[in-house]
C-alpha positions as CSV (number, residue, x, y, z in Angstrom):
1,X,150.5,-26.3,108.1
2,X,154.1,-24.9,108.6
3,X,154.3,-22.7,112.1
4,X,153.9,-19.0,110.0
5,X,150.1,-19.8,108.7
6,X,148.9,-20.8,112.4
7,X,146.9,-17.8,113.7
8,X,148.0,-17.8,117.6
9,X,145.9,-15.6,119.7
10,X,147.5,-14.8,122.9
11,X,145.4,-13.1,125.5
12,X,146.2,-12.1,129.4
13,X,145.5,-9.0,131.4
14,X,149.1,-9.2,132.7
15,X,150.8,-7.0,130.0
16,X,154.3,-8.4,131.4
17,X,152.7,-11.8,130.6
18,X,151.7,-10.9,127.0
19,X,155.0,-9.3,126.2
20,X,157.3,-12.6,127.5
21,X,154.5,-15.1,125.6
22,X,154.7,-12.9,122.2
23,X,158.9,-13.1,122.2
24,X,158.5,-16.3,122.8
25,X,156.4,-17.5,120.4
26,X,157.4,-14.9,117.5
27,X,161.2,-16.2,118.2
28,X,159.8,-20.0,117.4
29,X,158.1,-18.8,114.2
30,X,154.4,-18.4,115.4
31,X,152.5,-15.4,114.1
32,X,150.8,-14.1,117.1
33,X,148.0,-11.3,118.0
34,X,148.1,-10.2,121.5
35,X,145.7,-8.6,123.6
36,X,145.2,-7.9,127.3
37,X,141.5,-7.5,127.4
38,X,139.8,-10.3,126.4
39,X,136.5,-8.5,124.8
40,X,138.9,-6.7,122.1
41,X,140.5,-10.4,121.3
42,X,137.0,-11.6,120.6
43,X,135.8,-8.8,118.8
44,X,139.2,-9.6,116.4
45,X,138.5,-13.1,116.7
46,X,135.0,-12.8,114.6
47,X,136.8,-11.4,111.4
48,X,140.3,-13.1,111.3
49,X,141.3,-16.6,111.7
50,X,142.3,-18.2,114.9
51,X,143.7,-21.8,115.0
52,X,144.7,-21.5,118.5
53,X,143.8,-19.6,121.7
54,X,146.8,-19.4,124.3
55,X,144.5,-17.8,127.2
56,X,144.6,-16.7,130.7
57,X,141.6,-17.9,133.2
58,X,141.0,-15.2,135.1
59,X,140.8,-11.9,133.8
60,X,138.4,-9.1,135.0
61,X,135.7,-8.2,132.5
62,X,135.7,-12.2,130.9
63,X,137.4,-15.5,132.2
64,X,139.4,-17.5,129.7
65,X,136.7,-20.1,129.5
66,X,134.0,-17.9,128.1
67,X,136.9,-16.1,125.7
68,X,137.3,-19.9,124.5
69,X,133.6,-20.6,124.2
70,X,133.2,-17.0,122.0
71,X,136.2,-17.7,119.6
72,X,134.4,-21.8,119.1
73,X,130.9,-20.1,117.9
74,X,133.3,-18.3,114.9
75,X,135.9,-20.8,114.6
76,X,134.9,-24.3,115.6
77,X,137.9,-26.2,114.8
78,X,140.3,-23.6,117.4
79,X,142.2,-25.2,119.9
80,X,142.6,-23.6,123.3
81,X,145.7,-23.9,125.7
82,X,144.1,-22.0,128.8
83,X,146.8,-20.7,131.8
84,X,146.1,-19.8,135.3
85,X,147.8,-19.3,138.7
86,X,145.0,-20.7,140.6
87,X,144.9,-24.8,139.9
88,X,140.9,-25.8,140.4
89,X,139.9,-29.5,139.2
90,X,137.0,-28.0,138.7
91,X,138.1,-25.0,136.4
92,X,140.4,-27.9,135.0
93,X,137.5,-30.4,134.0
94,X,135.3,-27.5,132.4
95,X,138.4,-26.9,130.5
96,X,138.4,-30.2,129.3
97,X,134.7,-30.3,128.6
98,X,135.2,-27.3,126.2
99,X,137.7,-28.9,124.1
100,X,140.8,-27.1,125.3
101,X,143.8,-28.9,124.1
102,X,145.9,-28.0,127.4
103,X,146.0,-26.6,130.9
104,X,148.9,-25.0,132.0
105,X,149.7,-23.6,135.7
106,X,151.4,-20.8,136.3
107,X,154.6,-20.5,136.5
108,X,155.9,-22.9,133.6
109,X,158.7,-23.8,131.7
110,X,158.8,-22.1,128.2
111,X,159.4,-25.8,127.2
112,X,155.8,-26.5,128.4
113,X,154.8,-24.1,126.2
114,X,156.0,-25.2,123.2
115,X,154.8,-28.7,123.4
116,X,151.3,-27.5,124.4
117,X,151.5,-25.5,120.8
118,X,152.7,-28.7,119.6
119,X,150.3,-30.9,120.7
120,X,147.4,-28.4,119.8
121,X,149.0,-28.3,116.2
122,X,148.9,-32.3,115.9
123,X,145.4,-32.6,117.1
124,X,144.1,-30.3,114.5
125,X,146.1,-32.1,111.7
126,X,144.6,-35.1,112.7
127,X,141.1,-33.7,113.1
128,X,141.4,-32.3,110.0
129,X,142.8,-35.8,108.2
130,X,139.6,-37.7,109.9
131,X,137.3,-35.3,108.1
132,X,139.1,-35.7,104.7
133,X,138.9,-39.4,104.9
134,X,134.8,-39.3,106.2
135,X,134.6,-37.0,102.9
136,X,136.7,-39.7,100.6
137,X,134.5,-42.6,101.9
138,X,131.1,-41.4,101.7
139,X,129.4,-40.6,98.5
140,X,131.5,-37.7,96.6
141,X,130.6,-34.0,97.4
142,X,127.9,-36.0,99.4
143,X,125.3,-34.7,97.4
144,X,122.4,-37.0,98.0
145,X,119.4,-36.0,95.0
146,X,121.3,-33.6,92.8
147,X,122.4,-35.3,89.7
148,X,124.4,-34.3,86.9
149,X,126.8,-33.9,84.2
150,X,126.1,-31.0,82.4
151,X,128.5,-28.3,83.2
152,X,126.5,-26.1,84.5
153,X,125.6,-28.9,87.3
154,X,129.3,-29.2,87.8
155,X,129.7,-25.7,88.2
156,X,127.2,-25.6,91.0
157,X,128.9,-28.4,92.5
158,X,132.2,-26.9,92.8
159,X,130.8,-23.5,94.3
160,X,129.0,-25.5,96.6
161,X,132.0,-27.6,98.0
162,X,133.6,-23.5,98.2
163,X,130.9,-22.1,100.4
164,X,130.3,-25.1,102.3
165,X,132.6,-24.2,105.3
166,X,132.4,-20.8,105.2
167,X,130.1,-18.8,108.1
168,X,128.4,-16.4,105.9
169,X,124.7,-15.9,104.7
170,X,124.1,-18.5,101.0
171,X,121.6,-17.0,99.1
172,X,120.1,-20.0,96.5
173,X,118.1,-18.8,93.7
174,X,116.3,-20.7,90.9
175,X,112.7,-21.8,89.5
176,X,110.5,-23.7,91.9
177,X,111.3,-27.3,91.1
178,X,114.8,-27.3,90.4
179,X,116.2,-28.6,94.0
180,X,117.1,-25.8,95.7
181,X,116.8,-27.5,99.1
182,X,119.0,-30.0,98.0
183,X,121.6,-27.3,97.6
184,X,120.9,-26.1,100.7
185,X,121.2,-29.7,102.2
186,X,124.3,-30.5,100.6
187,X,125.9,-27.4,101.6
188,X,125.3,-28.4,105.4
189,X,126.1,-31.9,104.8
190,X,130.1,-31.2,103.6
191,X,130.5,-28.2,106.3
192,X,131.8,-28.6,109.8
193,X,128.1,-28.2,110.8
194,X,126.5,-31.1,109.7
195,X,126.6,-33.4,112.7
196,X,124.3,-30.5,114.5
197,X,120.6,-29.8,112.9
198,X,119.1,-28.9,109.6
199,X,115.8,-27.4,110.4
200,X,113.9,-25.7,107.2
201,X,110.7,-23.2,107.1
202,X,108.8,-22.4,104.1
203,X,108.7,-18.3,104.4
204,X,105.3,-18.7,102.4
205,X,103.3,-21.7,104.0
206,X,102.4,-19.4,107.0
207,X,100.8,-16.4,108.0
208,X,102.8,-13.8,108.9
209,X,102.2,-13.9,112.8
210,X,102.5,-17.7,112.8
211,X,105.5,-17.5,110.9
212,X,107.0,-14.7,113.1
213,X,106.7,-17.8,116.0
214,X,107.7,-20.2,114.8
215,X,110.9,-18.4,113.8
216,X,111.8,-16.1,116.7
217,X,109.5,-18.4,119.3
218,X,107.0,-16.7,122.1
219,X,106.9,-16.3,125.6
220,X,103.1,-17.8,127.4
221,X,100.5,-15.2,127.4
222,X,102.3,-12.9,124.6
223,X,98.9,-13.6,122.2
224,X,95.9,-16.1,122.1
225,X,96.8,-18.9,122.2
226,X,100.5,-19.2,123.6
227,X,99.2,-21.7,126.3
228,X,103.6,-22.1,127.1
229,X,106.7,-20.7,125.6
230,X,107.8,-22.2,122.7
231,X,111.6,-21.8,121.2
232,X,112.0,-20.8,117.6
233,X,113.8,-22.6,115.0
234,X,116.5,-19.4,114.9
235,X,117.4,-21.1,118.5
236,X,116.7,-24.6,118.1
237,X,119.1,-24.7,115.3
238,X,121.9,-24.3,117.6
239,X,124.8,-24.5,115.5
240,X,123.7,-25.8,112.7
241,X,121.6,-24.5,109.6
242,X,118.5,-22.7,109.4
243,X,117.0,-22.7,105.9
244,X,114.5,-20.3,104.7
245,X,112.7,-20.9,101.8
246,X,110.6,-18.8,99.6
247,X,112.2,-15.8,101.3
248,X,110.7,-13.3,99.2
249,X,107.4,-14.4,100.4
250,X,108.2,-12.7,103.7
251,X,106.3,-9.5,104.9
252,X,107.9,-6.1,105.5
253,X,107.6,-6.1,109.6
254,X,109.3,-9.7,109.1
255,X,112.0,-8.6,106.8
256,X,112.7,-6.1,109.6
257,X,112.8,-8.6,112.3
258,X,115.3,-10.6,110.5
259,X,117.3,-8.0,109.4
260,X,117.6,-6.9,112.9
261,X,118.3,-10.8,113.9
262,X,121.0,-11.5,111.6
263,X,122.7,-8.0,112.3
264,X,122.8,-8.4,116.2
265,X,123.1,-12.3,115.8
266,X,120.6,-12.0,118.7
267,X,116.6,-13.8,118.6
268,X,113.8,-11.8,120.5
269,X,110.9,-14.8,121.3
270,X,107.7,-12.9,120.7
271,X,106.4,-11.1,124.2
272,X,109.7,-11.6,125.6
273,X,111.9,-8.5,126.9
274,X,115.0,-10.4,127.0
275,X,117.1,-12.1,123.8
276,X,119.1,-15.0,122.7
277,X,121.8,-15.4,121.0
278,X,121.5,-17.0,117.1
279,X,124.8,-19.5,116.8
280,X,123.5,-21.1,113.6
281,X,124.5,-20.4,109.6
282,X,121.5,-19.2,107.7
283,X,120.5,-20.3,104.0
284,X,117.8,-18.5,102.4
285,X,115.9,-19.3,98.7
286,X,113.7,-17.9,96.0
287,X,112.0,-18.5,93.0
288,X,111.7,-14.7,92.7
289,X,113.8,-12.4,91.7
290,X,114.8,-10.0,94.7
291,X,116.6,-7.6,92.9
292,X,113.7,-6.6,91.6
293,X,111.8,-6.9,94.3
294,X,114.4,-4.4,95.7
295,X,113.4,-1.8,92.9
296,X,109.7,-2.3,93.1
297,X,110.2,-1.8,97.3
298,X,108.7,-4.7,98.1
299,X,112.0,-6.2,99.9
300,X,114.3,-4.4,101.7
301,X,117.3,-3.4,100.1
302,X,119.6,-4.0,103.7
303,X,118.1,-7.1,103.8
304,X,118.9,-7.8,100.5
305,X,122.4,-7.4,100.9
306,X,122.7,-9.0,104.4
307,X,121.3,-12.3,102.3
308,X,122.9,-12.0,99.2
309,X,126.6,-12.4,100.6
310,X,127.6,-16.0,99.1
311,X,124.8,-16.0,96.0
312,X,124.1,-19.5,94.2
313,X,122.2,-20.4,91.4
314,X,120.4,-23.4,90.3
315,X,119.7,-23.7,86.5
316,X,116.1,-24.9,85.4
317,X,116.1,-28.2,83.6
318,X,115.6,-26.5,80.5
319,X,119.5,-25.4,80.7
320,X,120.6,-28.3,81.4
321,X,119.3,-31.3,78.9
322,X,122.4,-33.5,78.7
323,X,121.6,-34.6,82.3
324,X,117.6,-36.0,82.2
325,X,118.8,-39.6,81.2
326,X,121.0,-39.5,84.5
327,X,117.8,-38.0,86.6
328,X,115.1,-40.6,84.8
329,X,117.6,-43.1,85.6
330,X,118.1,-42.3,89.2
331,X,114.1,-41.8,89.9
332,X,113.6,-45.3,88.6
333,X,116.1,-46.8,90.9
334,X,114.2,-45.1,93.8
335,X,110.9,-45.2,93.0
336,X,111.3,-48.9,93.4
337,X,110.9,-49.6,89.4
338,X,112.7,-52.7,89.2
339,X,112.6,-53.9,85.6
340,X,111.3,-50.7,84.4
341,X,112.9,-48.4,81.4
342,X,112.3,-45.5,79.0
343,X,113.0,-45.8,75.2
344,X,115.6,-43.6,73.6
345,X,112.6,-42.0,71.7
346,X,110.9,-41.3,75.2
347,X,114.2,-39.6,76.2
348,X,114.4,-37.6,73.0
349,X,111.0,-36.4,73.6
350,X,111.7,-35.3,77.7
351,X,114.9,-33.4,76.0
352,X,112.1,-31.4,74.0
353,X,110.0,-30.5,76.4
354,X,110.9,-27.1,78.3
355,X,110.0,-28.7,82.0
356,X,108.5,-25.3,83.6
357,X,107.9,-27.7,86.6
358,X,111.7,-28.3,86.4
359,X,113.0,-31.9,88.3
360,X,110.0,-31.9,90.3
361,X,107.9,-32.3,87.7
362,X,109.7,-34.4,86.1
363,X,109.7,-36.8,89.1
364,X,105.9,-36.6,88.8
365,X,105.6,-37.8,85.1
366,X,108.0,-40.5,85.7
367,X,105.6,-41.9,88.9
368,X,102.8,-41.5,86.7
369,X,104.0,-42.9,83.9
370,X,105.7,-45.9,85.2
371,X,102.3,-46.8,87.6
372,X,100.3,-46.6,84.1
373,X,102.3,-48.1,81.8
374,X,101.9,-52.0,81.2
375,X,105.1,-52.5,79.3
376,X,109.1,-53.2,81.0
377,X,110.3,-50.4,78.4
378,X,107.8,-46.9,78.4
379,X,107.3,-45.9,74.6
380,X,106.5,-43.0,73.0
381,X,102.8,-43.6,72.7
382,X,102.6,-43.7,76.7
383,X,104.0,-40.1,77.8
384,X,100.9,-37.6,78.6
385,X,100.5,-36.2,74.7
386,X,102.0,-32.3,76.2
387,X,105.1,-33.4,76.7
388,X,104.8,-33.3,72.8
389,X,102.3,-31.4,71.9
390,X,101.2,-34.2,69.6
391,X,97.5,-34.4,71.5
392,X,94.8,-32.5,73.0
393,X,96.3,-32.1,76.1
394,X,99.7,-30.0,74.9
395,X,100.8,-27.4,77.4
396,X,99.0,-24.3,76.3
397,X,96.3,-25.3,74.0
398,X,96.6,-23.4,70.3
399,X,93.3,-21.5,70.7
400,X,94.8,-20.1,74.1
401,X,98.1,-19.3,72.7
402,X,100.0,-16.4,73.8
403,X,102.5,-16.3,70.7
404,X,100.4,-14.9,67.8
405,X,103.1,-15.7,64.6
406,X,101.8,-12.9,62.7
407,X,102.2,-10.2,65.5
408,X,105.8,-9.1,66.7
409,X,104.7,-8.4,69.8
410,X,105.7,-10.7,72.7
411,X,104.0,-11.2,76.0
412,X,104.4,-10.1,79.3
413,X,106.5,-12.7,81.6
414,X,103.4,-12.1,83.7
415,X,100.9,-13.2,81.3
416,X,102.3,-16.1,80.3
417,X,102.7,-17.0,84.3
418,X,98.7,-16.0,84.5
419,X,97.7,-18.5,81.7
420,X,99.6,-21.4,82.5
421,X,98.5,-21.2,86.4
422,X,94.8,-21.0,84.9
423,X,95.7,-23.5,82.5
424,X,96.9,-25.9,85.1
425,X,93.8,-25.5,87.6
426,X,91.7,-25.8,84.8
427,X,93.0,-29.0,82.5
428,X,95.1,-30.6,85.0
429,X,93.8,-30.5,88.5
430,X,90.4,-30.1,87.3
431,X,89.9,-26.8,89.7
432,X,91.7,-28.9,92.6
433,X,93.9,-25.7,94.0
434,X,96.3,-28.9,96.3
435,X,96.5,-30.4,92.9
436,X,97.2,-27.4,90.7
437,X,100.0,-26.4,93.1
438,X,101.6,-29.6,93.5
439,X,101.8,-30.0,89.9
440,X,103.6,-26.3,89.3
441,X,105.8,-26.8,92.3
442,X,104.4,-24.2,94.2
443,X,102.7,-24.2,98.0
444,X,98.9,-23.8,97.9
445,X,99.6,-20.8,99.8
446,X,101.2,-19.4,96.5
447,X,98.8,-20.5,94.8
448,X,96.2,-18.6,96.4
449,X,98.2,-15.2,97.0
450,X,99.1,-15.8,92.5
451,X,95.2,-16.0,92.1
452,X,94.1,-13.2,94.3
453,X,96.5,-10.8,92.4
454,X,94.7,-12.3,89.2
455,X,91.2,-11.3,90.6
456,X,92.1,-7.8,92.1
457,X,93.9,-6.6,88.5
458,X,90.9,-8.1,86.6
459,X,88.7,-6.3,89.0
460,X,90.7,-2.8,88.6
């Protein structure tokens, strides 16, 4: 990094200060933005890069140290060189504690200056050389799970390794099954964030009060049963990532609540008057398509485009053929399979099959097939008969069908969804809802809101 692409920022209510620093530093080839106040160079500091913050300690409406601590929540990797005319050990060792690179009393020598920028500049070259090496000597991309060659894999990959450092809202989209946590792992797993937490919610496994909670947390006494305060995963994820699945599952007073979250970057615990600020990065999913959701007015558009900033999507398994020898492969290596195989035939037939269960499901047939089968190598003749259609048991059976070949007309995407849920229940889980929605890659709470719809348009 030559001196031009370092982003000082030089801050110090002494104008005379500012003005002598900002020579100084634009003479020796730095590009430096100057302020006096201290709230306006943090309000600067959330939308433009900052490599290093040359600060004063004590300034009237903000010391240097909580400047320094504002600019770290946007830019981690900043380095601080903090002045003052008043030498504390104490003010000194909180310095130190906050990862400034230097402390510098006033007066000093322009010299001292200089080498402080220096030093700051060799410490983040060599911070930044560490990571790059961590990165070449674990696993590459560090995508644990999501396997692939197909290019629509690698194209995933690539945007993935893109967002993975950036601040803003990822919005993953895709069919249930087809790993979108994964994505959302791996993106937390190559960003500067992943030594702090990972905490994920499914937006559709709870009630909408319960949910509300556990995300925002509650103060004791604020309903029945709040016996203490509890913090909510918006706080406990520090600095990490919070990861919402099934977003679109959310109500419309919740929508508003996070909305109003991610706007003020602020967390209001339930029956508490006071908030908290929300440091993490936020991921959200869906299986459903929120754009249209938009259109019906069933999710809010703001919140819509407060989500959709960084947008990702994963391609069912149906797109992406050319990879399922890789995935059978990998599942049999970790479902402890030693020995075990599928033949090229059994392959051909997987690459058939459209997979509306995606990798999840496909992960189920291998288990079941490999804790069935008798043989080293899985043939043909041992795959559940859908998978082909060649038995009884095919996915939709013929006298259901919903393609009549003599008709032109086509069915509803919400018909077909209908009859395979009721087809699954029915033949496959043998009425056992847990079952039925483990087997479409669904929550059971889905799986009850999908068949209550069913019942009140039957009903109507």
């Amino acid at each position: 990094m030559n001196r031009k692409d370092l982003s000082i920022l030089l801050v110090d209510d002494e104008e005379s200060m500012v003005e002598w620093l900002s020579i100084l530093l634009e003479q020796s080839g730095y590009a430096v933005k100057s302020f006096s106040h201290p709230e306006e160079a943090l309000k600067w500091g959330e939308s433009n890069p900052v490599n290093v913050l040359i600060s004063d300690i004590r300034m009237p409406a903000m010391s240097g140290l909580e400047l320094f601590a504002g600019i770290r929540e946007t830019h981690p990797d900043a380095a601080g060189i903090l002045m003052t005319a008043f030498s504390s050990i104490d003010t000194a060792v909180k310095a130190v504690r906050q990862g400034a690179s230097d402390y510098l009393l006033k007066p000093f020598k322009t010299s001292q200056m200089l080498a402080a920028i220096e030093k700051a500049v060799r410490e983040k070259r060599i911070t930044a050389e560490n990571r790059a090496l961590k990165q070449k000597l674990s696993k590459e991309y560090n995508f644990q799970g999501i396997i692939g060659k197909s290019p629509s894999i690698i194209k995933l990959l690539e945007l993935v390794r893109k967002v993975a450092d950036q601040p803003s809202t990822v919005l993953i989209s895709g069919e249930s099954g087809t790993g979108k946590e994964l994505i959302a792992k791996a993106i937390h797993n190559n960003s500067v964030r992943k030594d702090d937490p990972f905490i994920g919610i499914n937006c559709g496994s709870l009630s909408p009060n319960l949910l509300e909670s556990e995300l925002f947390g509650h103060r004791k006494g604020s309903f029945t049963g709040a016996y203490r305060d509890k913090e909510g995963l918006m706080i406990a994820a520090g600095r990490g990532t919070l990861f919402l699945d099934e977003i679109g599952e959310l109500n419309k007073d919740l929508q508003v609540k996070l909305l109003r979250a991610i706007q003020e970057r602020q967390v209001r615990p339930v029956g508490a008057t006071a908030t908290k600020p929300f440091k993490g990065r936020l991921i959200c999913a869906t299986n459903s398509n929120l754009k249209e959701m938009v259109e019906l007015g069933t999710f809010r558009r703001d919140l819509y485009y407060r989500l959709n900033v960084l947008p990702l999507y994963v391609p069912p398994l149906r797109e992406r053929y050319e990879d399922i020898p890789l995935l059978v492969k990998h599942f049999l290596e970790n479902g402890n399979y030693p020995g075990k195989a599928f033949s090229q035939e059994s392959l051909d037939v997987f690459k058939q099959y459209k997979w509306p269960g995606n990798v999840r499901e496909l992960q189920n047939i291998i288990e079941r097939v490999c804790v069935m089968s008798s043989t080293r190598t899985v043939q043909v003749d041992e795959l559940p008969g859908f998978l082909s259609g060649s038995r009884a048991d095919s996915v939709i059976p013929a006298e259901n069908s919903l393609f009549d070949s003599e008709t032109s007309a086509l069915p509803l995407l919400s018909e077909i969804e209908k009859a395979w849920i009721f087809y699954v229940l029915e033949k496959k889980a043998e009425g056992q809802k847990r079952a039925a929605a483990k087997i479409l890659g669904i929550n059971e709470a889905t799986l009850h809101r999908r068949l209550e719809k069913y019942k009140r348009k039957d009903k109507q």
